[in-house]
VEXKEZA-144905 format. One record per atom (N, C-alpha, C): residue number from 1; residue in one letter; chain; atom name; x, y, z. Coordinates in steps of 0.02 Angstrom, whole numbers, plus 50000, padded with zeros to 5 digits. Layout:
# residues N
{r NUM A A CA {X Y Z}} ...
END
This chain:
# residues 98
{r 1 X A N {44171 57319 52863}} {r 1 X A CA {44221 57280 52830}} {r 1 X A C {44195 57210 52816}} {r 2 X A N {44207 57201 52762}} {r 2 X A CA {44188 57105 52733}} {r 2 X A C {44217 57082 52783}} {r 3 X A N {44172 57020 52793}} {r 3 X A CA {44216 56978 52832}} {r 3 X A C {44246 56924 52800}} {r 4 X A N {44294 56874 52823}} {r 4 X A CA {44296 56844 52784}} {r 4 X A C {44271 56770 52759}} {r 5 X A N {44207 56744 52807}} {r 5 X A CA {44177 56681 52774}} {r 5 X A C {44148 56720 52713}} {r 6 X A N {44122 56762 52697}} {r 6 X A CA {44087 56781 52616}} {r 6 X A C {44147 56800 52552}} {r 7 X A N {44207 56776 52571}} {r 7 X A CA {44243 56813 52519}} {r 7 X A C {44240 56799 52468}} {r 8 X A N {44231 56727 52431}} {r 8 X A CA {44205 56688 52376}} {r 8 X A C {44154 56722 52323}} {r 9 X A N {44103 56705 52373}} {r 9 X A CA {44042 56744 52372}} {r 9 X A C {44033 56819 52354}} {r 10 X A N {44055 56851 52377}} {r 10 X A CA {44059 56924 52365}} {r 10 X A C {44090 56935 52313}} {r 11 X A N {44152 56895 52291}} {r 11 X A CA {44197 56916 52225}} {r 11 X A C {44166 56880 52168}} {r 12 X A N {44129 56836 52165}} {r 12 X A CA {44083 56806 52142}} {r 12 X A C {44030 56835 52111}} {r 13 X A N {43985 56875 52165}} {r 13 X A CA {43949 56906 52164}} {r 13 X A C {43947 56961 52121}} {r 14 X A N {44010 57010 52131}} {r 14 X A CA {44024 57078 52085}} {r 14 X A C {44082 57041 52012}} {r 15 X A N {44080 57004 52008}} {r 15 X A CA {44070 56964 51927}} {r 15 X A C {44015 56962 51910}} {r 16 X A N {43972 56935 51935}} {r 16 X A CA {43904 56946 51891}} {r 16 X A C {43864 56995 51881}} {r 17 X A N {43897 57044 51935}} {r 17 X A CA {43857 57115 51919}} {r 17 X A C {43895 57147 51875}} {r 18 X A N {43959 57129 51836}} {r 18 X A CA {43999 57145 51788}} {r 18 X A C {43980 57110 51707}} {r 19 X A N {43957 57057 51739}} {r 19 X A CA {43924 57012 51665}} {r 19 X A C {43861 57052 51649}} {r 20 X A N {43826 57076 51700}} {r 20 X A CA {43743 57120 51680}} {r 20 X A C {43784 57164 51634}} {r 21 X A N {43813 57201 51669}} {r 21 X A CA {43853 57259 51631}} {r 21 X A C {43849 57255 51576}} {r 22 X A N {43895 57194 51545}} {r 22 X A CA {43929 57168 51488}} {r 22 X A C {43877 57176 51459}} {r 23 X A N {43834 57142 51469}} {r 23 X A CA {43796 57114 51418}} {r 23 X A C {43739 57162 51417}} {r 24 X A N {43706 57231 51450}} {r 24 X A CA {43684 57265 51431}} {r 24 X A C {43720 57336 51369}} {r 25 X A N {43779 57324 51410}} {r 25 X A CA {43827 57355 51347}} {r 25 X A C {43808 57345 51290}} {r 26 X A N {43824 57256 51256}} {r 26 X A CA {43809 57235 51199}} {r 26 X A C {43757 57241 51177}} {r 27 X A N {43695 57245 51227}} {r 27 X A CA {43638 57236 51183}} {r 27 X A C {43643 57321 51179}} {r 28 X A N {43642 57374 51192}} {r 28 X A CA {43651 57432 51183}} {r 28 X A C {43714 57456 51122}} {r 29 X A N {43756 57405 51109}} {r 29 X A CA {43786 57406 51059}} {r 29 X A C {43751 57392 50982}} {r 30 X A N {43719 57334 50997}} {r 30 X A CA {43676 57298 50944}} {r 30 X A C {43634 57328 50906}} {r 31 X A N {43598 57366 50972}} {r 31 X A CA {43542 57439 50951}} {r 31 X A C {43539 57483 50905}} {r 32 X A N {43629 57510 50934}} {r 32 X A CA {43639 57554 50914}} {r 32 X A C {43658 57557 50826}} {r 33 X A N {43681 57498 50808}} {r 33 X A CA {43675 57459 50728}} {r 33 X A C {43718 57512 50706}} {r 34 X A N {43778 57550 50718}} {r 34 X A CA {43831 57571 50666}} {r 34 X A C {43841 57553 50608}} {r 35 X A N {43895 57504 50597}} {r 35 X A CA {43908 57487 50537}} {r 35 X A C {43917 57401 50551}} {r 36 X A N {43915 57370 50507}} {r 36 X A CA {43905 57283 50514}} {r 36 X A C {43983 57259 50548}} {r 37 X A N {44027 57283 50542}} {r 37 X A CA {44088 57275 50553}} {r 37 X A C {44083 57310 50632}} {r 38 X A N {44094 57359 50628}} {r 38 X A CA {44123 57390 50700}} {r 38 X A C {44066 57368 50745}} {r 39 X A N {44005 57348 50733}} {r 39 X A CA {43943 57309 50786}} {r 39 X A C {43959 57247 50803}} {r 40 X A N {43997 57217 50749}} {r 40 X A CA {43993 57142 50793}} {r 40 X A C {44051 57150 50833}} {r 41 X A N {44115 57173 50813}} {r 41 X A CA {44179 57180 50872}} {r 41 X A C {44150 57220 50942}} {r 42 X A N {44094 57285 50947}} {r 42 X A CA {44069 57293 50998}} {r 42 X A C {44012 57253 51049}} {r 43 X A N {44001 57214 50995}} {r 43 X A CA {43943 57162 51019}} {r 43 X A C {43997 57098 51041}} {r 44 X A N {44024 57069 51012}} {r 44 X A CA {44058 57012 51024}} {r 44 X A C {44097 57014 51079}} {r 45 X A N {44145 57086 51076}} {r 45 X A CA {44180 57077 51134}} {r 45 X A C {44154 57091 51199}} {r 46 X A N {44102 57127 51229}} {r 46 X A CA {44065 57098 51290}} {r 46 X A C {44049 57043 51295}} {r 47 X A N {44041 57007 51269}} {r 47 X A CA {44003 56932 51267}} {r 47 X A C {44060 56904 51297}} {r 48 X A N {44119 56882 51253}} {r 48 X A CA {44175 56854 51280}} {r 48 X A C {44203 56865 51338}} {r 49 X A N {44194 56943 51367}} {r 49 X A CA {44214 56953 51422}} {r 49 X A C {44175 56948 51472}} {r 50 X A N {44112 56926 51449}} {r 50 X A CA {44059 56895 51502}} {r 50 X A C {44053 56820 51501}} {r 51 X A N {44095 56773 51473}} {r 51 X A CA {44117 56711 51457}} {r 51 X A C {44180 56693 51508}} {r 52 X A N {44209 56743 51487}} {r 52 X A CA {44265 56739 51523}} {r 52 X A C {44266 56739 51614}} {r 53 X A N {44218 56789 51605}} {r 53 X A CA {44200 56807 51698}} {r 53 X A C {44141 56769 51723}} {r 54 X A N {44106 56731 51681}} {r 54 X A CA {44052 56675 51707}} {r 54 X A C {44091 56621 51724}} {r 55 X A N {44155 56599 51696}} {r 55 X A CA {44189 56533 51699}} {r 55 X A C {44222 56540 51766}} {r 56 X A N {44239 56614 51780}} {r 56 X A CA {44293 56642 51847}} {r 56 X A C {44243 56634 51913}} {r 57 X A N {44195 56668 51881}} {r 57 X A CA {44131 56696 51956}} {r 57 X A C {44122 56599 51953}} {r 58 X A N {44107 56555 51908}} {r 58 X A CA {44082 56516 51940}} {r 58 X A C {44117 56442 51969}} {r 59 X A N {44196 56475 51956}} {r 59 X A CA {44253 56417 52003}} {r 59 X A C {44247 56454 52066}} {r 60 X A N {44250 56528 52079}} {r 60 X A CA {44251 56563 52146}} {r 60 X A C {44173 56532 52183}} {r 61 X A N {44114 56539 52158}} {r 61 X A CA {44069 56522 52171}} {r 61 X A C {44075 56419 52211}} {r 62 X A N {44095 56421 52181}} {r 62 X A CA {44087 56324 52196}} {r 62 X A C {44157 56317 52238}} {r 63 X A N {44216 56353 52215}} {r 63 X A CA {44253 56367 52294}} {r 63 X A C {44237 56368 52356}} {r 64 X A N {44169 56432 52360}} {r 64 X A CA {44154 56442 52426}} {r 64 X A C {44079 56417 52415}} {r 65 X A N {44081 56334 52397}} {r 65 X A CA {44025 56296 52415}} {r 65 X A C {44018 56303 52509}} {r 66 X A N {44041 56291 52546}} {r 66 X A CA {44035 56297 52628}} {r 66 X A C {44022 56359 52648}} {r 67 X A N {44029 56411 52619}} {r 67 X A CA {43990 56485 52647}} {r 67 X A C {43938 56468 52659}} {r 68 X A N {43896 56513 52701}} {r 68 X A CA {43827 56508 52724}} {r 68 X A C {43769 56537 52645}} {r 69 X A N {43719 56498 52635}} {r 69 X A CA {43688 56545 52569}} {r 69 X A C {43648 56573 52595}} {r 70 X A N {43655 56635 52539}} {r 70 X A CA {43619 56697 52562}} {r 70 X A C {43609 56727 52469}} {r 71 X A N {43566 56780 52464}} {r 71 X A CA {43529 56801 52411}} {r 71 X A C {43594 56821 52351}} {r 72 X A N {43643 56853 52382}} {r 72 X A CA {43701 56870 52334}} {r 72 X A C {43727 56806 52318}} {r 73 X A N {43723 56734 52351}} {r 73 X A CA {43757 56695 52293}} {r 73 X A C {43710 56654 52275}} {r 74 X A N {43635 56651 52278}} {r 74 X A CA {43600 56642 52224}} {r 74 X A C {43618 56663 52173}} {r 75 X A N {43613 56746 52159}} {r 75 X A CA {43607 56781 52089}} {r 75 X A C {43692 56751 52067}} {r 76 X A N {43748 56761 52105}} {r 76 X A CA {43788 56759 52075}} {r 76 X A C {43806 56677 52033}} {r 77 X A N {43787 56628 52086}} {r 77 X A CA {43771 56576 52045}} {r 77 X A C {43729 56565 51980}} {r 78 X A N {43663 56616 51992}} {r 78 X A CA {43626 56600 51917}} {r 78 X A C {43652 56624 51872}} {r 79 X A N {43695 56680 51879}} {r 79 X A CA {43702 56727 51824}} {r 79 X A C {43772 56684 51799}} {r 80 X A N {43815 56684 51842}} {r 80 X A CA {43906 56645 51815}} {r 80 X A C {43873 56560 51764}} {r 81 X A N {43826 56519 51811}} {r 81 X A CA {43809 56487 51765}} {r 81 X A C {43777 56476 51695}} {r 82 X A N {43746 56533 51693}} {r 82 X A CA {43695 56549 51639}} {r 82 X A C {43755 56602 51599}} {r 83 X A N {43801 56618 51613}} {r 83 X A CA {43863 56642 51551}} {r 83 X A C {43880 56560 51535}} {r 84 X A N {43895 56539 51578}} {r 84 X A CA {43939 56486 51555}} {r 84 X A C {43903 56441 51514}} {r 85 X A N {43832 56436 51527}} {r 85 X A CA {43788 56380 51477}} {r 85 X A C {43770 56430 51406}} {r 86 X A N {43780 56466 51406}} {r 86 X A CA {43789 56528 51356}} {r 86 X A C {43850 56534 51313}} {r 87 X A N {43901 56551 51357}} {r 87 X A CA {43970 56527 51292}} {r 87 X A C {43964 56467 51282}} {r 88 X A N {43954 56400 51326}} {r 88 X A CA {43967 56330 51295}} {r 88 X A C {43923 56326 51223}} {r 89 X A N {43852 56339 51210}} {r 89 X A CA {43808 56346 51172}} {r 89 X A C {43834 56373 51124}} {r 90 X A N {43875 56454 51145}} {r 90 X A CA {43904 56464 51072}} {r 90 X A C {43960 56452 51061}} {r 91 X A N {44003 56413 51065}} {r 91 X A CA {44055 56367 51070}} {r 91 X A C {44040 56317 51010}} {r 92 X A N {43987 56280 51042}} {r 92 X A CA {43951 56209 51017}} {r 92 X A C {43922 56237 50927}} {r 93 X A N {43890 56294 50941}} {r 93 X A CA {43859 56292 50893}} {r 93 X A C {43907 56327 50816}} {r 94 X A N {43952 56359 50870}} {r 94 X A CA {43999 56370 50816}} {r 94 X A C {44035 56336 50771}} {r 95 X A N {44044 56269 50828}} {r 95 X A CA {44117 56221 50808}} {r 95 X A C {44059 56175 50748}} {r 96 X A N {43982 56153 50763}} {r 96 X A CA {43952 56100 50736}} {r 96 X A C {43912 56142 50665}} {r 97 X A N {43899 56205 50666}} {r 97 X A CA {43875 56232 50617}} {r 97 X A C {43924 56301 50587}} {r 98 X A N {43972 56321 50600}} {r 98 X A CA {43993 56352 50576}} {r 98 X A C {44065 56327 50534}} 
END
């Protein structure tokens, strides 16, 4: 049974193993090159939902700043941050060039 100093951490953690997901989805969407229309709604919407769960994993993450660190909230930190510097980017680049 979890205990509970890792709970942060752990829910944290299986967010970012949900963002891999995501985003191997998409690129397996991308691949797969259907039609220009139905690829970007399959491509786009993992992304967002890996935007969405980088912003979550990485308030839970900095929540349980006082847990002890250990290898699962490395990754989960790199990965929640690296969505989040990822949507901001395409955020930015949307709002200034699109």
């Amino acid at each position: 049974m979890q205990t509970q100093e890792y709970h942060y951490t752990e829910r944290s953690y299986r967010m970012s193993r949900w963002i891999l997901m995501l985003l191997a989805l998409a690129f397996l969407m991308i691949s797969l090159n259907i039609q220009p229309l139905i690829s970007k709604i399959l491509f786009g919407l993992p992304i967002v939902l890996s935007g969405i769960l980088g912003i979550a994993g990485t308030y839970l993450i900095l929540k349980g700043m006082h847990e002890p660190l250990t290898e699962k909230k490395v990754i989960a930190l790199t990965v929640n941050l690296a969505m989040v510097v990822l949507i901001l980017a395409i955020l930015l680049s949307n709002t200034l060039y699109g």
